[in-house]
PADO-318942 format. One record per residue: x, y, z of N, C-alpha, C in turn; residue in three letters. Coordinates in steps of 0.02 Angstrom, whole numbers, padded with zeros to 5 digits, always signed. Each point is the difference from the previous one (the first is absolute). Example, Ala and Ser with C-alpha at 12.3 -4.5 7.8 and 13.67 -1.06 7.14 Angstrom:
BEGIN
+00660-00284+00390-00045+00059+00000+00045+00060+00000ALA;-00018+00053-00036+00042+00059+00003-00039+00055+00037SER;
//
This chain:
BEGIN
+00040-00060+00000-00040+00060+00000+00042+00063+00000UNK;+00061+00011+00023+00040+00051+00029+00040+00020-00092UNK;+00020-00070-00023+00010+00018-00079-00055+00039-00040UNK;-00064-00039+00006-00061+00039-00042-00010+00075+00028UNK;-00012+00023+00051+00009+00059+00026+00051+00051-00023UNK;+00064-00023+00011+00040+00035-00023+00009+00007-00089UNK;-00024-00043-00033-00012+00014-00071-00047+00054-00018UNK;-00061-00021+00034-00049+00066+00001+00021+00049+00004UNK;+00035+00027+00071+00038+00071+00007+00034+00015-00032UNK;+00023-00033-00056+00063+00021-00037-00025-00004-00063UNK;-00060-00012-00028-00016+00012-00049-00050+00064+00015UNK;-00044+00013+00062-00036+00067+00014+00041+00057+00004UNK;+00080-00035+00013+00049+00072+00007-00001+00004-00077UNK;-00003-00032-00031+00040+00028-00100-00063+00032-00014UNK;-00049-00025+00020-00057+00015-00025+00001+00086+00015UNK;+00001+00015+00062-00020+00081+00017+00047+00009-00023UNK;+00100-00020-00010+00063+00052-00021-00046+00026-00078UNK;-00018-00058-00031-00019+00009-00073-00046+00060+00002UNK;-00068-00021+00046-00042+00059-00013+00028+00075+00007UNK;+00032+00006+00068+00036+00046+00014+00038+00047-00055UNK;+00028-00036-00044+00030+00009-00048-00035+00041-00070UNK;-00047-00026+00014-00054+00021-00075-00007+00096+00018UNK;+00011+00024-00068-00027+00063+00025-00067+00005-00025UNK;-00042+00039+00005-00073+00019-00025+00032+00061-00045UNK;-00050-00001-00031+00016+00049-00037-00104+00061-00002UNK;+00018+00051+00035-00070+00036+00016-00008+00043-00072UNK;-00059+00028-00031+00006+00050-00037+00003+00073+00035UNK;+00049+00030-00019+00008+00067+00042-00080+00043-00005UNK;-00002+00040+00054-00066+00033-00003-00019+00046-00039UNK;-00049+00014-00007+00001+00048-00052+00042+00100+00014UNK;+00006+00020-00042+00014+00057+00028-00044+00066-00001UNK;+00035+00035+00073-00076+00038+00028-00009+00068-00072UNK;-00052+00012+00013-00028+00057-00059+00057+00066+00014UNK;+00014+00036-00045+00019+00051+00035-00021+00055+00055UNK;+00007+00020+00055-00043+00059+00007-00009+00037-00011UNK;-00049+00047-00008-00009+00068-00013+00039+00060+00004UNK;-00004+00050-00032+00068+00053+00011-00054+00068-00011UNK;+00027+00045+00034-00043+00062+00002+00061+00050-00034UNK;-00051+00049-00033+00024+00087-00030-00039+00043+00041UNK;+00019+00031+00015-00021+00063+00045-00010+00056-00048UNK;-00030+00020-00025-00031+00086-00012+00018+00064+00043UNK;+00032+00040-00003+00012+00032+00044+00034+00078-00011UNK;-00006+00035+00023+00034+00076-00028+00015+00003-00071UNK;-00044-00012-00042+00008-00012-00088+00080-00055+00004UNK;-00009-00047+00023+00051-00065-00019-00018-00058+00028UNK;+00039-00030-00020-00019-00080+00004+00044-00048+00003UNK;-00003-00001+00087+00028-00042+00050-00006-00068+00014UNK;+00068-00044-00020+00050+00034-00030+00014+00000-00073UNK;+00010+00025-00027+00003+00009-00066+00050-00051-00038UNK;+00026-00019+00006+00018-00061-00010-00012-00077+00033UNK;-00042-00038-00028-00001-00071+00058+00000-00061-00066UNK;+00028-00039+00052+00023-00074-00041-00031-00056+00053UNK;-00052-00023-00039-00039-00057+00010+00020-00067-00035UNK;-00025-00051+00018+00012-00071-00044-00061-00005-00029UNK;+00008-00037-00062-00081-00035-00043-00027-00013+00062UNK;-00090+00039-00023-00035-00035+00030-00042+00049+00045UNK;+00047+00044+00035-00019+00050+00039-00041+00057-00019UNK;-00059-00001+00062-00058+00038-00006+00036+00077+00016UNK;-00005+00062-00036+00027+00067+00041-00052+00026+00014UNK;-00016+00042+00018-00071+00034+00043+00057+00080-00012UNK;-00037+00055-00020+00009+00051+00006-00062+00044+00048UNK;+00030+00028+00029-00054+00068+00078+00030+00054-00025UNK;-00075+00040-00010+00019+00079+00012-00025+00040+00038UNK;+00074+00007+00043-00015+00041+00050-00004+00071-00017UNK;+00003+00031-00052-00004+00058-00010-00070+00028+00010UNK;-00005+00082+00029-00073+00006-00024-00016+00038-00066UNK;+00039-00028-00059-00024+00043-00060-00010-00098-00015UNK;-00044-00019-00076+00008-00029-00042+00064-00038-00047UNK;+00028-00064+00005+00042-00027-00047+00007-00060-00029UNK;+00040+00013-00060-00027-00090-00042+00073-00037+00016UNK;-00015-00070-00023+00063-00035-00017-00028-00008-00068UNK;+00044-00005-00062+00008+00000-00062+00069-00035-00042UNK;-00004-00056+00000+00093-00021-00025-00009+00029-00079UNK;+00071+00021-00005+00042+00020-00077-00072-00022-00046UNK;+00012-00071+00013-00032-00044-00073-00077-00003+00020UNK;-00016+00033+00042-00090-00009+00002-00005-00040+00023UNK;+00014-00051+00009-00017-00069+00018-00034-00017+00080UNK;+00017+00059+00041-00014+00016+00060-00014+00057-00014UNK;-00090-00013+00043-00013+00054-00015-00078+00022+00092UNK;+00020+00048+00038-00046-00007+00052-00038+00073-00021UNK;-00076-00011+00017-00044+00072+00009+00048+00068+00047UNK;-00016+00044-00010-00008+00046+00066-00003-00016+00067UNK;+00055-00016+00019-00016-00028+00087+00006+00086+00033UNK;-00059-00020+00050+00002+00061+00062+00028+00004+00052UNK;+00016+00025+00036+00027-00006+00083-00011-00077+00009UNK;+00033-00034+00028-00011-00062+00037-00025-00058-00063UNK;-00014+00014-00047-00015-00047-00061+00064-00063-00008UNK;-00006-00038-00025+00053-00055-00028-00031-00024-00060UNK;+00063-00043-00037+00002-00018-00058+00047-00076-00020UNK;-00012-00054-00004+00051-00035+00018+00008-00043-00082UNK;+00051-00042+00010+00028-00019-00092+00068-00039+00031UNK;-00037-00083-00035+00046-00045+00011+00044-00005-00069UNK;+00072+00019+00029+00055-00026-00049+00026-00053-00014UNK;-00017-00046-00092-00004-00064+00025+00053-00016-00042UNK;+00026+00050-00041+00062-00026-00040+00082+00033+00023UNK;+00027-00024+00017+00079+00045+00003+00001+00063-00057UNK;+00043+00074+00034+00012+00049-00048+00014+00061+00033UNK;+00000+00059-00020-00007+00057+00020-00052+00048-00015UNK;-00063+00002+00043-00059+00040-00008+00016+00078+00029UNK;-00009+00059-00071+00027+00071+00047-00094+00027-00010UNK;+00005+00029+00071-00068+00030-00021-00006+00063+00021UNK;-00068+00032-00006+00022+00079+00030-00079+00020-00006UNK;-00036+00070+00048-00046-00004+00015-00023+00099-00083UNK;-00062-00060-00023-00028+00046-00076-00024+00059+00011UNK;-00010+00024+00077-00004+00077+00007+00058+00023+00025UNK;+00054-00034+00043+00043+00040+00013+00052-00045-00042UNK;+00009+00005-00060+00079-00028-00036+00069+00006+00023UNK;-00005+00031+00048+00069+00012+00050+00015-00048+00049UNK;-00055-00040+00000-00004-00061+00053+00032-00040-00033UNK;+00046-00041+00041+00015-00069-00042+00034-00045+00049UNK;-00026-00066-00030+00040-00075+00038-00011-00044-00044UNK;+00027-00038+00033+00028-00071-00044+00013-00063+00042UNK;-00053-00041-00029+00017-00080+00048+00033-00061-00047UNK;+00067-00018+00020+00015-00052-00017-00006-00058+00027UNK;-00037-00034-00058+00002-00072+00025+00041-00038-00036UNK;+00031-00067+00063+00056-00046-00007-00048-00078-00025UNK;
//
């Protein structure tokens, strides 16, 4: 009996070294959305006037001003109403590039979001 026993244990030991041994292989998780990124409106500019986001990311523009202002990119392509005091405007960037934009009543305004 003391032979059969000890065969057992020594084949339950290879058994777990082996399992032990195996790696798993997990699928990595997915990756998180980007978050959101804010422009500020503010003393006729737009804070900060330069920002670099990754694909994907939602921007939200606030105007805190109390006159009226747009966001408008170069190419039209972005394009928000008249926001008022406290208004927002938001626009997900879904391709990599350099978006310059600037506000269609005051043309002196300008920013630009790059996305990576």
């Amino acid at each position: 009996m003391t032979r059969r026993v000890l065969y057992i244990a020594a084949i339950a030991t290879m058994l777990m070294a082996i399992l032990a041994g195996r790696q798993t292989t997990q699928a990595a998780p997915p990756a998180a959305p980007p978050a959101g990124a804010d422009v500020k409106i503010d003393n006729f500019a737009f804070t900060p006037a330069t920002l670099t986001v990754r694909a994907g990311t939602e921007v939200t523009w606030t105007n805190r001003d109390d006159i009226p202002h747009t966001v408008l990119s170069d190419d039209k392509s972005i394009k928000s109403k008249a926001l008022d005091t406290d208004e927002k405007f938001s626009y997900t960037f879904t391709k990599p590039g350099t978006y310059s934009y600037f506000c269609s009543l005051h043309p002196k305004m300008k920013g630009t979001i790059v996305v990576e």
